[in-house]
N, C-alpha and C positions, 0 to 999 in steps of 0.2 A: 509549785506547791504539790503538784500532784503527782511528780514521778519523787518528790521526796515521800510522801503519805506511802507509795506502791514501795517504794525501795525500805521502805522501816517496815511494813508487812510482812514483804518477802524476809528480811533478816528476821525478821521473832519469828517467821515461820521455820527460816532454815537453823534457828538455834534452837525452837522448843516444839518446834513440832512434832516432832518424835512421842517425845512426853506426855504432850499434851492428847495426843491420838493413844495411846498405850493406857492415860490414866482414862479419857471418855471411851475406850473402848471394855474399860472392867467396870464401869461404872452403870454400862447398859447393858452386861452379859452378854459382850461380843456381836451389837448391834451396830456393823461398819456405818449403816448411810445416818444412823442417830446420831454416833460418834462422829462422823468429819462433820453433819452439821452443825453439833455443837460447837465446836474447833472452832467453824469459819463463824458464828455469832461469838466468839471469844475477841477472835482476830478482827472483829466491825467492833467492839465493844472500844478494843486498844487504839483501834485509828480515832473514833472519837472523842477519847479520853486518853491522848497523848501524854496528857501532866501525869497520869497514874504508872508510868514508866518510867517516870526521875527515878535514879537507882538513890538518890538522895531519900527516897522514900520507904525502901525496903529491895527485898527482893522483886523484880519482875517475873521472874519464874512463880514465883510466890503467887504473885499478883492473877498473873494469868492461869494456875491451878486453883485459885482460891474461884477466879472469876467463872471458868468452867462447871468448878462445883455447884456455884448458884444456878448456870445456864439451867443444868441437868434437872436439880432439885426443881425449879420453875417450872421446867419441861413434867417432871413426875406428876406435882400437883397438879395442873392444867389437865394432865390426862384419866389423875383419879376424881376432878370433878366433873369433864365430860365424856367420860370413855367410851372408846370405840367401841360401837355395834357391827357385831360382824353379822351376814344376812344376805342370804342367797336370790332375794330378791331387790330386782335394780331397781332405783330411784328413778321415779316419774320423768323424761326427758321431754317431757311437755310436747306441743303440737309444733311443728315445721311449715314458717311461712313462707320458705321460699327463699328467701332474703337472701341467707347467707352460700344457698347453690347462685343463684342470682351473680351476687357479689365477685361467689368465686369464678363464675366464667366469665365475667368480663375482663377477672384478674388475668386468666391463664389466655384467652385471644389475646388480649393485649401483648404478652410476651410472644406470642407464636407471632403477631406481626412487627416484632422487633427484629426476629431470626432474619436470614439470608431466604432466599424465594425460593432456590433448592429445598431450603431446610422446612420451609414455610408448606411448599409443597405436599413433600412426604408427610408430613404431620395428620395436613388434613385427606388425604388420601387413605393412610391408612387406620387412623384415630377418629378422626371426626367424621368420614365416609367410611369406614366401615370395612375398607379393601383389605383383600392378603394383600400377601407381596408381588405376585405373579397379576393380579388385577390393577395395584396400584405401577408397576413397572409398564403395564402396557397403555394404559391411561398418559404416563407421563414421559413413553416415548426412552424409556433406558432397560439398561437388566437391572434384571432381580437381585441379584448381588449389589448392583447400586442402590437400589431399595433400600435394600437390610444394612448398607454400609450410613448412607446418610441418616436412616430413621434411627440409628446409632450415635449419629453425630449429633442430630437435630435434637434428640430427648437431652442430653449432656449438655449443651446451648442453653435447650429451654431450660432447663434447672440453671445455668448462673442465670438468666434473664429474673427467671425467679424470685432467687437471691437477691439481687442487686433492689427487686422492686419492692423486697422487705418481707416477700409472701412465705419463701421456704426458709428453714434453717441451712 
């Protein structure tokens, strides 16, 4: 069911996407990221309302320029009843309890001691303690080049480890 839903998206995308980007793009005076968002709230309207593409029914091209035009117009009103205030002063980010530096280093230890011991090494040598490269190489008994080559390897690891535990993109 679900790579049919992705396979009929992709096809209205590759027969009217063209169109449908060219008409939401004159419709917000050449505003690209308004324009493909409308598109793709087009293209979720059509997956849900599959029956609205019976060609038994009309044009689908139809359908989905007619469906755009409402996106936009809804888009319009919504912003002339609460329009953006532009303002050089930033919004309150309230007080910092901790929590979420908290959070986040138990996230990032956690992946450092997933790494290899080499890798685990370097890390806290020269991030966590604080070392060059020339202090954390002789700490750890290799060259400096090994240093800079693992603490290389090791950042590139920690980021899939990262990854994998949901944390980075």
């Amino acid at each position: 069911m679900v790579e049919a839903d992705d396979r009929l998206i992709r096809a209205l995308y590759d027969e009217h996407g063209a169109a449908l980007q060219a008409y939401a793009l004159g419709m917000t005076n050449g505003d690209l990221g308004r324009a493909q968002d409308a598109v793709q709230e087009v293209l979720v309207r059509a997956w849900r309302h599959p029956e609205a593409l019976d060609p038994g029914r009309g044009s689908i091209r139809g359908w989905l320029l007619r469906t755009l035009r409402n996106v936009l117009i809804d888009e319009w009103r919504a912003r002339s009843v609460r329009p953006e205030t532009i303002t050089d002063t930033l919004p309150d980010l309230g007080i910092s309890d901790g929590v979420d530096m908290a959070l986040q280093s138990w996230l990032v230890a956690e992946a450092v001691d997933r790494l290899s011991e080499a890798h685990r090494d370097v890390i806290r040598e020269c991030f966590f303690n604080g070392r060059s490269v020339a202090e954390a190489a002789e700490r750890l008994g290799v060259p400096a080049g090994t240093v800079k080559s693992r603490t290389h390897y090791a950042l590139r690891a920690l980021r899939v480890e990262l990854v994998e535990m949901g944390v980075a993109p």
